[in-house]
N, CA, C and O atoms as a GROMACS GRO file, in nm:
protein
  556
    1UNK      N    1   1.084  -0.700  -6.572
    1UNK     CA    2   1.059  -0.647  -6.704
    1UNK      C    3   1.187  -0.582  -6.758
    1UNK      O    4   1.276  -0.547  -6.680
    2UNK      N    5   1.197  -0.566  -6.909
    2UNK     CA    6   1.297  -0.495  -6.944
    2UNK      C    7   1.368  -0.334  -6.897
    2UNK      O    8   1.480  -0.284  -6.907
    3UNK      N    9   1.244  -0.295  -6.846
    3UNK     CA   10   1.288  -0.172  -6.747
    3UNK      C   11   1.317  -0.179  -6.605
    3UNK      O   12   1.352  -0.093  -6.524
    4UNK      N   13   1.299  -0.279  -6.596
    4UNK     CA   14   1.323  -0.278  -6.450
    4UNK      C   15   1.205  -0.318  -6.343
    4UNK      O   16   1.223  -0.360  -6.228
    5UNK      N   17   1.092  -0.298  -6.402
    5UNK     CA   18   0.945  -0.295  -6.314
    5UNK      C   19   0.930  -0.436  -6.279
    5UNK      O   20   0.955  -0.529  -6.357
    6UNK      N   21   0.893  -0.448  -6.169
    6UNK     CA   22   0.926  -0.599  -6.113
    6UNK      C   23   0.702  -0.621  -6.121
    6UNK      O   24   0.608  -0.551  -6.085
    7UNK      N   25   0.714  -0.731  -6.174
    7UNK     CA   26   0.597  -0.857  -6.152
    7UNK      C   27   0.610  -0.945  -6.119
    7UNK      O   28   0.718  -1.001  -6.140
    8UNK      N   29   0.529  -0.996  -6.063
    8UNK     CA   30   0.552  -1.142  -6.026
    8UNK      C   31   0.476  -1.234  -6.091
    8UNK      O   32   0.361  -1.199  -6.121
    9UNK      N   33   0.511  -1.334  -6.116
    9UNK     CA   34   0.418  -1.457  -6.191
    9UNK      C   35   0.405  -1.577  -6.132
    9UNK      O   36   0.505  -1.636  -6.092
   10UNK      N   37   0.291  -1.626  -6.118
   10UNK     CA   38   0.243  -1.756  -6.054
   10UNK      C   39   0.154  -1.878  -6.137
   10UNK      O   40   0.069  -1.834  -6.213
   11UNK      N   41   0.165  -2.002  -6.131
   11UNK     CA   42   0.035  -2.101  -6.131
   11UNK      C   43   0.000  -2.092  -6.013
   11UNK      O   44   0.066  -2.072  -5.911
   12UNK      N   45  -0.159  -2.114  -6.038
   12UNK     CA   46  -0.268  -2.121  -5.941
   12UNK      C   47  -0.213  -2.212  -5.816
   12UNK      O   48  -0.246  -2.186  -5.700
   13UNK      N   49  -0.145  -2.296  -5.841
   13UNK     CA   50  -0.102  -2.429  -5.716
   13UNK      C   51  -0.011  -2.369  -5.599
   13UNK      O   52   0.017  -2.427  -5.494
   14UNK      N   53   0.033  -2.232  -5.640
   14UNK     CA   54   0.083  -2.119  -5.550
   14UNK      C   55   0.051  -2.029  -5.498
   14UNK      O   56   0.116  -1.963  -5.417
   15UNK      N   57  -0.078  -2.010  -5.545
   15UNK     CA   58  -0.210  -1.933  -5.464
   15UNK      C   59  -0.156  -1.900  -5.287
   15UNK      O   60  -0.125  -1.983  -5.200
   16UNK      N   61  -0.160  -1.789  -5.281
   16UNK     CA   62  -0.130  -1.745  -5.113
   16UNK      C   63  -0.236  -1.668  -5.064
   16UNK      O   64  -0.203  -1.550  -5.056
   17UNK      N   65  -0.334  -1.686  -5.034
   17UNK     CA   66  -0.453  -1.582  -5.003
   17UNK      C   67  -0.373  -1.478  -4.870
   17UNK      O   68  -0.436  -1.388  -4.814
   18UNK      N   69  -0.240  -1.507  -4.840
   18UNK     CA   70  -0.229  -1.438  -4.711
   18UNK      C   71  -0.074  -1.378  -4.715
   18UNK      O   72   0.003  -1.337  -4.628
   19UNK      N   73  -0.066  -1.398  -4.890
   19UNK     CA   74   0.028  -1.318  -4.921
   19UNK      C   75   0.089  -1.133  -4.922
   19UNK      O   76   0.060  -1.048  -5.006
   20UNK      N   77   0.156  -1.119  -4.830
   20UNK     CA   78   0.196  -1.004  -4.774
   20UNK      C   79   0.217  -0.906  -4.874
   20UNK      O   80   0.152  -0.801  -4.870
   21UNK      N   81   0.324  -0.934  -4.992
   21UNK     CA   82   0.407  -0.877  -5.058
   21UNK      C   83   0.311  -0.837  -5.134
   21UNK      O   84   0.333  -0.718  -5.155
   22UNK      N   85   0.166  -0.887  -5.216
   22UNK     CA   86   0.117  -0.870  -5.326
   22UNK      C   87   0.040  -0.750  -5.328
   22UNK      O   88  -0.059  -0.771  -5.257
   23UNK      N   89   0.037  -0.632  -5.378
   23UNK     CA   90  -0.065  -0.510  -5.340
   23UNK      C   91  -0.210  -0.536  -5.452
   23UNK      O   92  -0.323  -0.525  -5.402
   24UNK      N   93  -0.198  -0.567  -5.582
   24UNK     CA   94  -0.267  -0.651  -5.674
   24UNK      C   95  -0.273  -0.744  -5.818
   24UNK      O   96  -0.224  -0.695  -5.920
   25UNK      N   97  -0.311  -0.829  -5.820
   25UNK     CA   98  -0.322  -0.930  -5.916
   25UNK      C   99  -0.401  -0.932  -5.988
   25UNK      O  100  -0.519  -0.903  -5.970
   26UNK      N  101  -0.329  -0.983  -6.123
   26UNK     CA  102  -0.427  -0.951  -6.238
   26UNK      C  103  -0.428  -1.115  -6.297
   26UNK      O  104  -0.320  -1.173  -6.308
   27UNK      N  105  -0.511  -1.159  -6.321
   27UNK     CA  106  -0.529  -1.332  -6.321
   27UNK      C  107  -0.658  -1.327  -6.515
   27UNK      O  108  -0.750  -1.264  -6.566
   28UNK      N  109  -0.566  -1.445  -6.540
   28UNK     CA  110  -0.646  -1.499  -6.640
   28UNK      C  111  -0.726  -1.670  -6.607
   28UNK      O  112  -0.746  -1.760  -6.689
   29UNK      N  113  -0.746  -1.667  -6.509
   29UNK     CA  114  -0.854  -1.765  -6.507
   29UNK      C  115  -0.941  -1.782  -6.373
   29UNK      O  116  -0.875  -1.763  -6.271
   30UNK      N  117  -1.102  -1.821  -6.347
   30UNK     CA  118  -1.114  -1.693  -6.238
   30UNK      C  119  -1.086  -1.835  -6.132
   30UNK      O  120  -1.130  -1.798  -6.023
   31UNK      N  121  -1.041  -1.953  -6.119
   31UNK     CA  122  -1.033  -2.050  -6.053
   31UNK      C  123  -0.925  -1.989  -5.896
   31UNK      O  124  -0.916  -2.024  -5.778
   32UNK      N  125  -0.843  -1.854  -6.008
   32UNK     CA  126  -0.779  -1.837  -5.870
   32UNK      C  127  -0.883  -1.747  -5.739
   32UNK      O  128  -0.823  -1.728  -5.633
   33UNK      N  129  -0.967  -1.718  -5.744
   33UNK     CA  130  -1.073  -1.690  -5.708
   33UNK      C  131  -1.015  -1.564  -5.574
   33UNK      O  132  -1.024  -1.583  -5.453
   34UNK      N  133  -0.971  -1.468  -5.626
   34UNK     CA  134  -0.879  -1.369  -5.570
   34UNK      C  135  -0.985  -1.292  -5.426
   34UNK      O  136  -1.095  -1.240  -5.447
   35UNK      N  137  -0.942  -1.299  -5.337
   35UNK     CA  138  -1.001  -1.220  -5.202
   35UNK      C  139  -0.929  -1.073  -5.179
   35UNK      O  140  -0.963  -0.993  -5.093
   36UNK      N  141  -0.833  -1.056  -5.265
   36UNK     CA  142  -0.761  -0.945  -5.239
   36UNK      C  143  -0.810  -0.824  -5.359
   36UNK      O  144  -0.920  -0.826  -5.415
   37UNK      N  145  -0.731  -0.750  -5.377
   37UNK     CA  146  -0.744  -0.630  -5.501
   37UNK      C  147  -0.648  -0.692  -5.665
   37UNK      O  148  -0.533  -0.712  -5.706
   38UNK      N  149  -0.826  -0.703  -5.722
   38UNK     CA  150  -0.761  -0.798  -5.854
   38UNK      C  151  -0.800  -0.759  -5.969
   38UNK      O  152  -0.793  -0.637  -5.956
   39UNK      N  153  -0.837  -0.778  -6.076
   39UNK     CA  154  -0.902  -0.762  -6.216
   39UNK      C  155  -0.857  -0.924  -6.271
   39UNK      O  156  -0.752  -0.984  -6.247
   40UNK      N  157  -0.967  -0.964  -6.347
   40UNK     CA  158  -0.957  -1.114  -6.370
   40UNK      C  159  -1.024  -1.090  -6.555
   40UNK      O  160  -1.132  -1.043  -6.592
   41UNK      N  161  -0.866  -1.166  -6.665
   41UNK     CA  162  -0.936  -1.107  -6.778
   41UNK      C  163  -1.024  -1.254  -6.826
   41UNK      O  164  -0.979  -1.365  -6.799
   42UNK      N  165  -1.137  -1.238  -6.891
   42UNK     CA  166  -1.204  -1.365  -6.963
   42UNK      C  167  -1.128  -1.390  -7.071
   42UNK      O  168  -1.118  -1.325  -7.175
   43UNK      N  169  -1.049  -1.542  -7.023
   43UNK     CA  170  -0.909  -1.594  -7.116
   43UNK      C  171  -0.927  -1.738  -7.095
   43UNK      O  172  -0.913  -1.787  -6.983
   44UNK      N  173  -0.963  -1.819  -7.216
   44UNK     CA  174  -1.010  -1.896  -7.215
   44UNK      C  175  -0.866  -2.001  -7.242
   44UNK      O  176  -0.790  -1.962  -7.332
   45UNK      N  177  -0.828  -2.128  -7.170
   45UNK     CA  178  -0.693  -2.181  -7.124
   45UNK      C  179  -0.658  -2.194  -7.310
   45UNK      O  180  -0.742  -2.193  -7.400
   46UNK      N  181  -0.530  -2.203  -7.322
   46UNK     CA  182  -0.493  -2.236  -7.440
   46UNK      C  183  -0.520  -2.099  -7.562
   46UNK      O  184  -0.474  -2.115  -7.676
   47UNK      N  185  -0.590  -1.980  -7.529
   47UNK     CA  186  -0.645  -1.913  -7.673
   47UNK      C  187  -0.617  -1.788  -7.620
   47UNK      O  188  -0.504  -1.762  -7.578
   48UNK      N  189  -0.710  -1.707  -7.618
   48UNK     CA  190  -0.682  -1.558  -7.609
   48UNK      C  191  -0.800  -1.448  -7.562
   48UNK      O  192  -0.921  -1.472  -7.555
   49UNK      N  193  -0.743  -1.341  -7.536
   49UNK     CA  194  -0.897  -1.318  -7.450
   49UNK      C  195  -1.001  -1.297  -7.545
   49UNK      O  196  -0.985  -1.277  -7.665
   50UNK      N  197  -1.141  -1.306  -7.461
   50UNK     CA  198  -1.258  -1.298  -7.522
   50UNK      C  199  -1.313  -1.194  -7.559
   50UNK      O  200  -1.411  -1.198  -7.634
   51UNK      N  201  -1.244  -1.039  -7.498
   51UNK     CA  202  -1.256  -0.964  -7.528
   51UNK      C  203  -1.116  -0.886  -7.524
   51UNK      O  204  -1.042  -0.887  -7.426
   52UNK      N  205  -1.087  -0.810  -7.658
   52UNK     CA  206  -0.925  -0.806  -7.662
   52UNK      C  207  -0.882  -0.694  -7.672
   52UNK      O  208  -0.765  -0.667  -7.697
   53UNK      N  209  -1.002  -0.589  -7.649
   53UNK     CA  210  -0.954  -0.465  -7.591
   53UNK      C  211  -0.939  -0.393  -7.454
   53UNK      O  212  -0.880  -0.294  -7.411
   54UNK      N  213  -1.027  -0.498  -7.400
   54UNK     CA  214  -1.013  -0.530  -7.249
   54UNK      C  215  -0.929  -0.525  -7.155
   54UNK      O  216  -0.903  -0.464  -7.052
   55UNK      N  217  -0.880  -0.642  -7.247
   55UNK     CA  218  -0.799  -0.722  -7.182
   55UNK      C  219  -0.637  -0.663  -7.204
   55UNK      O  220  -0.538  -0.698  -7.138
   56UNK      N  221  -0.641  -0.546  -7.333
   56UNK     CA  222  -0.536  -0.452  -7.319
   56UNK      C  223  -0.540  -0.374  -7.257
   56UNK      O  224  -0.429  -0.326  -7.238
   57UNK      N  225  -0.624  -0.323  -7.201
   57UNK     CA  226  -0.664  -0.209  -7.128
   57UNK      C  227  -0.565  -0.258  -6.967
   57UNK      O  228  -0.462  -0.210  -6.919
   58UNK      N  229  -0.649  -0.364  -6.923
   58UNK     CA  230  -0.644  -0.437  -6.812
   58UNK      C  231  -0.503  -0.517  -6.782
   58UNK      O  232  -0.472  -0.584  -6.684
   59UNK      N  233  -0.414  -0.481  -6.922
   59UNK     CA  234  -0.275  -0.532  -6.900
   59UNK      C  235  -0.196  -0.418  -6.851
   59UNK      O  236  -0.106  -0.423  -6.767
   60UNK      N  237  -0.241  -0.309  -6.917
   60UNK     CA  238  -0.139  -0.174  -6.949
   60UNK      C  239  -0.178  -0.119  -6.783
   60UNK      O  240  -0.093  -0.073  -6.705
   61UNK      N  241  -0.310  -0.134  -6.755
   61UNK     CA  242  -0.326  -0.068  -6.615
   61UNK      C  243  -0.246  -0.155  -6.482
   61UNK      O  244  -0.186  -0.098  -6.392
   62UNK      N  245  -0.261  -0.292  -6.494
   62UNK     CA  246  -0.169  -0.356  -6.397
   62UNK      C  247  -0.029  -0.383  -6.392
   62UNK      O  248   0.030  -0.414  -6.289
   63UNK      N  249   0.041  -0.368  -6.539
   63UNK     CA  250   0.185  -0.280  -6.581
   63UNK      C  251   0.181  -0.128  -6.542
   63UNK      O  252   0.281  -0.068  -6.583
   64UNK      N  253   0.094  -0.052  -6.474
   64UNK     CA  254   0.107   0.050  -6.502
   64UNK      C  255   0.138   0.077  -6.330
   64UNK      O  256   0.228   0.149  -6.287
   65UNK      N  257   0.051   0.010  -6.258
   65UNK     CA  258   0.063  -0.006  -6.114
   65UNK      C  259   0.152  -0.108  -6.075
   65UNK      O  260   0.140  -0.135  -5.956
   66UNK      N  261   0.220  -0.161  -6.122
   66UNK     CA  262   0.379  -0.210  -6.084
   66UNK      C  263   0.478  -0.160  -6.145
   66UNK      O  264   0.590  -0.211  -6.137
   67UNK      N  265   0.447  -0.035  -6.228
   67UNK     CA  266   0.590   0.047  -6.297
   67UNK      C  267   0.589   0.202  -6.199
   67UNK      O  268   0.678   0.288  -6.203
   68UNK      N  269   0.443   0.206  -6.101
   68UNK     CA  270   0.432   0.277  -6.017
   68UNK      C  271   0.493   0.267  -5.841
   68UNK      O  272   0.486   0.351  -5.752
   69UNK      N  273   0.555   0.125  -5.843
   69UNK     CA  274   0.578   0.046  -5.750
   69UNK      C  275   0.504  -0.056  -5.674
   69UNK      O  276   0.566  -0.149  -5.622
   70UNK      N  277   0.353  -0.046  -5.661
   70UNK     CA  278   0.240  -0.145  -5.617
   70UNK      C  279   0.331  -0.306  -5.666
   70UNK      O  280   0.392  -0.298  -5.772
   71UNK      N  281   0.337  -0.421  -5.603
   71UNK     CA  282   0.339  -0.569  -5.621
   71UNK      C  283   0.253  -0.578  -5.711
   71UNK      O  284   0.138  -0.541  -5.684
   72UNK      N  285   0.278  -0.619  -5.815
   72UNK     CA  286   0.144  -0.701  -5.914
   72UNK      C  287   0.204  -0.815  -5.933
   72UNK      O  288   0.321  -0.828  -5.966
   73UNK      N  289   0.099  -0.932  -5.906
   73UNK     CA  290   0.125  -1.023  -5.928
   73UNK      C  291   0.034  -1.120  -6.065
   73UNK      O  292  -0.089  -1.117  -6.065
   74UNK      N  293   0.098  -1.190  -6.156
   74UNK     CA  294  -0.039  -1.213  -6.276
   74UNK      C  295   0.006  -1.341  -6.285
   74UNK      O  296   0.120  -1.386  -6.295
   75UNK      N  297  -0.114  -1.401  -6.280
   75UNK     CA  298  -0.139  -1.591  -6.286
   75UNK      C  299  -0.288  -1.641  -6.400
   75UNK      O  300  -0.392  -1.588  -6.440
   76UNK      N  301  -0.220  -1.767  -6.414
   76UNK     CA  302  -0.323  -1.848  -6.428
   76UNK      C  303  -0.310  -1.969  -6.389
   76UNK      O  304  -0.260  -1.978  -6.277
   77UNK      N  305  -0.347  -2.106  -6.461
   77UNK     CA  306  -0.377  -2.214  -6.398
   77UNK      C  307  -0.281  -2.255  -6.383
   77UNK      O  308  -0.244  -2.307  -6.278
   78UNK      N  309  -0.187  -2.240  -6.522
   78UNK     CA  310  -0.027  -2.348  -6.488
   78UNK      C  311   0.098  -2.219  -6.512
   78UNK      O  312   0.218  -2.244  -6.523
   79UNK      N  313   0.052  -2.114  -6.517
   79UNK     CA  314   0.154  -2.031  -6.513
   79UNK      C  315   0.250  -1.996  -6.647
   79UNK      O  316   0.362  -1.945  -6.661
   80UNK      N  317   0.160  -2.046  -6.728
   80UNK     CA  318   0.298  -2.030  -6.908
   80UNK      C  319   0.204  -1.971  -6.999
   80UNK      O  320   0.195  -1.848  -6.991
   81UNK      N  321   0.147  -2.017  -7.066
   81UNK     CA  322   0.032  -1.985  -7.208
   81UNK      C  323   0.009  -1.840  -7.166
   81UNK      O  324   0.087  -1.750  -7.198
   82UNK      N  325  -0.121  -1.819  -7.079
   82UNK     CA  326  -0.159  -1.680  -7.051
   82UNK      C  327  -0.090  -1.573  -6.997
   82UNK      O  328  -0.081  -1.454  -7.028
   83UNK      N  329  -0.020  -1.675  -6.870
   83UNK     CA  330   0.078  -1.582  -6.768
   83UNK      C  331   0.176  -1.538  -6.949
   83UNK      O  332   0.191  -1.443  -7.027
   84UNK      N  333   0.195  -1.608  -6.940
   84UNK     CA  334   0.359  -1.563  -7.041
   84UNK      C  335   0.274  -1.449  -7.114
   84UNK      O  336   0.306  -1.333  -7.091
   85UNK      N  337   0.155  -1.478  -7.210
   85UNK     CA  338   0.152  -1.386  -7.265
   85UNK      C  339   0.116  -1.262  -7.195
   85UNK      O  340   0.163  -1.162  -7.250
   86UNK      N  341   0.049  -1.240  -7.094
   86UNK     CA  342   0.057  -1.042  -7.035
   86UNK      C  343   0.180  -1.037  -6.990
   86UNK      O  344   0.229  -0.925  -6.984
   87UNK      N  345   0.286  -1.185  -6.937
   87UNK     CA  346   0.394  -1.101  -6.950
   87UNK      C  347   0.467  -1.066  -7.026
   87UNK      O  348   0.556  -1.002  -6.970
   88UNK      N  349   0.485  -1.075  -7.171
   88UNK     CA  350   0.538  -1.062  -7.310
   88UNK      C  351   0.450  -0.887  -7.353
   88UNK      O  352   0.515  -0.786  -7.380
   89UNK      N  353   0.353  -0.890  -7.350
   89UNK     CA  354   0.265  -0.786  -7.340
   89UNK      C  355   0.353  -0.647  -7.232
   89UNK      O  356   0.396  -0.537  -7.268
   90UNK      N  357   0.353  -0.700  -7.122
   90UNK     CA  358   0.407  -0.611  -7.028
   90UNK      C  359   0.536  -0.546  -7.073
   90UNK      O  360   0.562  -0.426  -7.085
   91UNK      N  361   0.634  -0.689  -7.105
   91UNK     CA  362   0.795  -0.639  -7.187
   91UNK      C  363   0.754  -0.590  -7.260
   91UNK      O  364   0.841  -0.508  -7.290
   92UNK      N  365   0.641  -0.570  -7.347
   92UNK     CA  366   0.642  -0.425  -7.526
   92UNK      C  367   0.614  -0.314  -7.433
   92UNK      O  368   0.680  -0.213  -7.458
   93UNK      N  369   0.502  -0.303  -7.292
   93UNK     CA  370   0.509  -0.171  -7.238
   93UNK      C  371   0.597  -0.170  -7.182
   93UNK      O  372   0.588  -0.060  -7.129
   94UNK      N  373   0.736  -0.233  -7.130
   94UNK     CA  374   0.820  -0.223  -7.078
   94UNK      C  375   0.938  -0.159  -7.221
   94UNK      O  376   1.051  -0.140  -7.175
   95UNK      N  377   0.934  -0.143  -7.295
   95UNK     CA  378   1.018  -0.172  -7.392
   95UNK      C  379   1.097  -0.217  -7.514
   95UNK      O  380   1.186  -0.163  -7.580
   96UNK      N  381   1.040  -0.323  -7.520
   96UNK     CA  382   1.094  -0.461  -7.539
   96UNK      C  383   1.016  -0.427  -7.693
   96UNK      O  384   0.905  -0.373  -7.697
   97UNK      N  385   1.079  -0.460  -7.793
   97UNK     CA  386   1.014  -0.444  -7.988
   97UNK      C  387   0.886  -0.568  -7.972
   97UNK      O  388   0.902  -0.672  -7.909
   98UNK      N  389   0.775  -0.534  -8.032
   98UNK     CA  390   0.731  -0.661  -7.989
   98UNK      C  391   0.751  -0.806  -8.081
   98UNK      O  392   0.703  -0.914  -8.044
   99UNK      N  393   0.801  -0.795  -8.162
   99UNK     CA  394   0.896  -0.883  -8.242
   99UNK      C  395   0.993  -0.962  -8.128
   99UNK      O  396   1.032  -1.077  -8.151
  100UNK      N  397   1.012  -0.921  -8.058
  100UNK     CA  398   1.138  -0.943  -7.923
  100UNK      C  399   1.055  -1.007  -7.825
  100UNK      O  400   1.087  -1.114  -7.772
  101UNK      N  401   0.943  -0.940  -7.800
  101UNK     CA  402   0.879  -0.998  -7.650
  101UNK      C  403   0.884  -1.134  -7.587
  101UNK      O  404   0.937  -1.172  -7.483
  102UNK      N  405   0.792  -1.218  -7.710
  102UNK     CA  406   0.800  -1.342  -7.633
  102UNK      C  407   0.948  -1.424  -7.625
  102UNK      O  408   0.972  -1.478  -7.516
  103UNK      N  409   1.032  -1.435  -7.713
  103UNK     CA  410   1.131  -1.461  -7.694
  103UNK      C  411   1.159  -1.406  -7.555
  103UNK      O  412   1.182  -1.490  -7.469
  104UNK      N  413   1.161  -1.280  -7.520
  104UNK     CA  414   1.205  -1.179  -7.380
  104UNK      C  415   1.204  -1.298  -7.289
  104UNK      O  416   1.290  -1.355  -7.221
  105UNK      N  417   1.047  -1.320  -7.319
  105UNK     CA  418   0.993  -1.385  -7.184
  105UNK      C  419   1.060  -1.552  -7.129
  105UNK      O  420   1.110  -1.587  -7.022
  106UNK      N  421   1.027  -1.641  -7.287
  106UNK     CA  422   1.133  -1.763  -7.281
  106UNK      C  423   1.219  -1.740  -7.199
  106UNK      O  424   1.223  -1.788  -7.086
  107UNK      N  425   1.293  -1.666  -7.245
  107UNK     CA  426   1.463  -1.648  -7.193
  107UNK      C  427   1.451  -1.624  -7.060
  107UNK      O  428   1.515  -1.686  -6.975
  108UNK      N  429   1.370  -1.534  -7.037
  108UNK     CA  430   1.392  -1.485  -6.835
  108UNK      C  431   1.319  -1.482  -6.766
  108UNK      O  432   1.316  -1.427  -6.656
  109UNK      N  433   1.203  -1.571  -6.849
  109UNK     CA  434   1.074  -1.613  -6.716
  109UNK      C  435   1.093  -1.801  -6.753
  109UNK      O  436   1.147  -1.886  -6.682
  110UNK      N  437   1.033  -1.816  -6.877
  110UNK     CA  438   0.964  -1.955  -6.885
  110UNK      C  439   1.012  -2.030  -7.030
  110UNK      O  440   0.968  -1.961  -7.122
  111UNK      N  441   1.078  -2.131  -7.076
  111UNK     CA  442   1.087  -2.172  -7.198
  111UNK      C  443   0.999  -2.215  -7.278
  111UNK      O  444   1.003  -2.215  -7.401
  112UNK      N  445   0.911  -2.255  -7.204
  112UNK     CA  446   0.740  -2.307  -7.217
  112UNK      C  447   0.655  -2.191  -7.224
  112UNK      O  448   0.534  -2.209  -7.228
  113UNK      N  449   0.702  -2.078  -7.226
  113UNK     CA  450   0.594  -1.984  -7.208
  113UNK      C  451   0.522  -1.949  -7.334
  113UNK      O  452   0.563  -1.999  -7.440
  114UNK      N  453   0.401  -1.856  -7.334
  114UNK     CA  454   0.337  -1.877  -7.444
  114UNK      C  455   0.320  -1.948  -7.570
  114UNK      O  456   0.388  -1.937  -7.672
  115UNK      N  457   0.179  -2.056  -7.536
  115UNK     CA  458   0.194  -2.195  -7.535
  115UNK      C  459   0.153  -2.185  -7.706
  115UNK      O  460   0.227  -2.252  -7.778
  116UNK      N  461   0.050  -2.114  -7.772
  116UNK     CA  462   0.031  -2.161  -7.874
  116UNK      C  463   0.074  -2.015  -7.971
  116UNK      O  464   0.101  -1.907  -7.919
  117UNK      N  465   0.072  -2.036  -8.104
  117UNK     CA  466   0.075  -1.964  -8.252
  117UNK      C  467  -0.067  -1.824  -8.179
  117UNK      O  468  -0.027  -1.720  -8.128
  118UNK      N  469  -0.176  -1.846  -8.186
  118UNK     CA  470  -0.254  -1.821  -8.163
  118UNK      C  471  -0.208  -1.680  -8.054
  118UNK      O  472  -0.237  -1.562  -8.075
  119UNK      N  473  -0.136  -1.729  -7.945
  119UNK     CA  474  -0.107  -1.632  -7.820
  119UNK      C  475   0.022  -1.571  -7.899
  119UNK      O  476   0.056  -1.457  -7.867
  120UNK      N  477   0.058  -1.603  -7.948
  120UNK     CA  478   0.220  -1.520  -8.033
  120UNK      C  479   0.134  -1.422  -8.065
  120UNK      O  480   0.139  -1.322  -7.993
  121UNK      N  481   0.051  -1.424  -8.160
  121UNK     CA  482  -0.038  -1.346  -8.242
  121UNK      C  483  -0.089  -1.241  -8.168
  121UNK      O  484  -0.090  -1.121  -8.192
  122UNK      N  485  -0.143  -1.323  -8.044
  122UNK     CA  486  -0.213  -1.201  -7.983
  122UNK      C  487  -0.147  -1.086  -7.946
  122UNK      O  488  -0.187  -0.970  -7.964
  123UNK      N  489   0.011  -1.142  -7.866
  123UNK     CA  490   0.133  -1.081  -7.799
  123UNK      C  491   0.147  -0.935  -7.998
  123UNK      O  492   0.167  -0.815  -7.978
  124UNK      N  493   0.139  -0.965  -8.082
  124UNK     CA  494   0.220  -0.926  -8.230
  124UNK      C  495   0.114  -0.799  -8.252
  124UNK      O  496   0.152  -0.687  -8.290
  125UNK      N  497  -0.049  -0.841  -8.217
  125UNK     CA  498  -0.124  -0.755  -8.213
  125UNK      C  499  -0.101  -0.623  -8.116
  125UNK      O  500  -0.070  -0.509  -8.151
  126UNK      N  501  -0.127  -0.677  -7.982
  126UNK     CA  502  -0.084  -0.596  -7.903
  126UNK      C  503   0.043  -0.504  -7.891
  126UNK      O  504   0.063  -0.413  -7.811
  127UNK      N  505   0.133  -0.557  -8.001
  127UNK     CA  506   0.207  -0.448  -7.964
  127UNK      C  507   0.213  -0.345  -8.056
  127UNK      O  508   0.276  -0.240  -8.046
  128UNK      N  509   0.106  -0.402  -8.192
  128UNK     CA  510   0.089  -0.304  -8.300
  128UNK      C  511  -0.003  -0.182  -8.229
  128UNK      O  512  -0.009  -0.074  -8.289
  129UNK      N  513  -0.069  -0.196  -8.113
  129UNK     CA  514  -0.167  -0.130  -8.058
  129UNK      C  515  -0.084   0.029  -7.988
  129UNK      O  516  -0.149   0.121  -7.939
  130UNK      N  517   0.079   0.026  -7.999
  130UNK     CA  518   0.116   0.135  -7.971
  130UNK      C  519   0.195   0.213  -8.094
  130UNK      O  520   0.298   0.280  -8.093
  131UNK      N  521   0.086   0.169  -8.221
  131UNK     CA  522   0.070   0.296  -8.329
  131UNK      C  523  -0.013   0.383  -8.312
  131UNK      O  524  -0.019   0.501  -8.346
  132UNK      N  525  -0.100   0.294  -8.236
  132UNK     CA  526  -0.217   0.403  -8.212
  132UNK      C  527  -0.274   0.446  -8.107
  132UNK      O  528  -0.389   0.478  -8.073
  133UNK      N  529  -0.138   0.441  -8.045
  133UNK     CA  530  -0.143   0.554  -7.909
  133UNK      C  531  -0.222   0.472  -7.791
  133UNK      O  532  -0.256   0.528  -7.687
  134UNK      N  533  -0.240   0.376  -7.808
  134UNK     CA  534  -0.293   0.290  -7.710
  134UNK      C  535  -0.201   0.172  -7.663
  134UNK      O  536  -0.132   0.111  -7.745
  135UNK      N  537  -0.202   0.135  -7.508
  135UNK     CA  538  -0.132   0.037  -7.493
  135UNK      C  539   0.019   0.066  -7.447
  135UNK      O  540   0.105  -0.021  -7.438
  136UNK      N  541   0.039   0.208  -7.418
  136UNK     CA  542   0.188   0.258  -7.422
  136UNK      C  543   0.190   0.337  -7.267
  136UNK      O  544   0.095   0.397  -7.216
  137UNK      N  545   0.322   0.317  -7.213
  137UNK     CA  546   0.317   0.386  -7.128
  137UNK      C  547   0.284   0.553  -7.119
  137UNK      O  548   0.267   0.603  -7.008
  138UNK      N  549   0.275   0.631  -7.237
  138UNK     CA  550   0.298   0.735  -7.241
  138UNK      C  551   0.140   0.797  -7.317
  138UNK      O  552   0.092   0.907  -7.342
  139UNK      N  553   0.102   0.656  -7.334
  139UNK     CA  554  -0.086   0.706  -7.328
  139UNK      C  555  -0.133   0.718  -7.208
  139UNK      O  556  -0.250   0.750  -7.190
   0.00000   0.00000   0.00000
């Protein structure tokens, strides 16, 4: 992240159920079918979550426990659309203008990342969400 807070990002086809490093994962699709310590948001492939205060909630808390040091690791099926967007999400709590984010992410995760108009949007929302004191590290 732009501060420094390390995440990790995966597609599902990298699934490690016996992965050491990971303390918890936060997954947008439930196929990865997590045995460990997870939160899984309802994010339907290609769109945005189904519930979208939730699913801010549930970003800022698993940014919040890897800016605490815990491994978080956040996936979905192919690793770009969703993954990209909580991680674009994460760079505005990391910092990052959210005008800036997804670009952030292109550049130093994925070029493919956040796949449609639709997930830009969501990423543009979310970061309007720290006018109002929500969504910020310092809420």
């Amino acid at each position: 992240m732009p501060d420094g807070t390390i995440v990790r990002a995966r597609p599902v086809n990298e699934r490690d159920p016996d992965d050491a490093w990971r303390d918890f994962g936060l997954y947008c699709d439930p196929r990865w079918a997590p045995i460990w310590p997870s939160d899984l948001i309802d994010w339907p492939d290609f769109g945005v979550p189904a519930d979208a205060e939730c699913a801010a909630e549930q970003i800022v808390a698993a940014y919040e426990r890897a800016r605490s040091g815990q491994h978080v690791e956040i996936g979905c099926i192919g690793g770009l659309g969703r993954t990209g967007t909580v991680l674009a999400c994460m760079a505005i709590l990391a910092g990052s203008e959210p005008a800036n984010a997804v670009a952030w992410v292109r550049e130093t995760y994925d070029a493919r990342a956040v796949e449609t108009p639709e997930q830009e949007r969501w990423v543009e929302w979310f970061g309007g969400r720290r006018g109002s004191g929500r969504g910020t590290r310092d809420a």
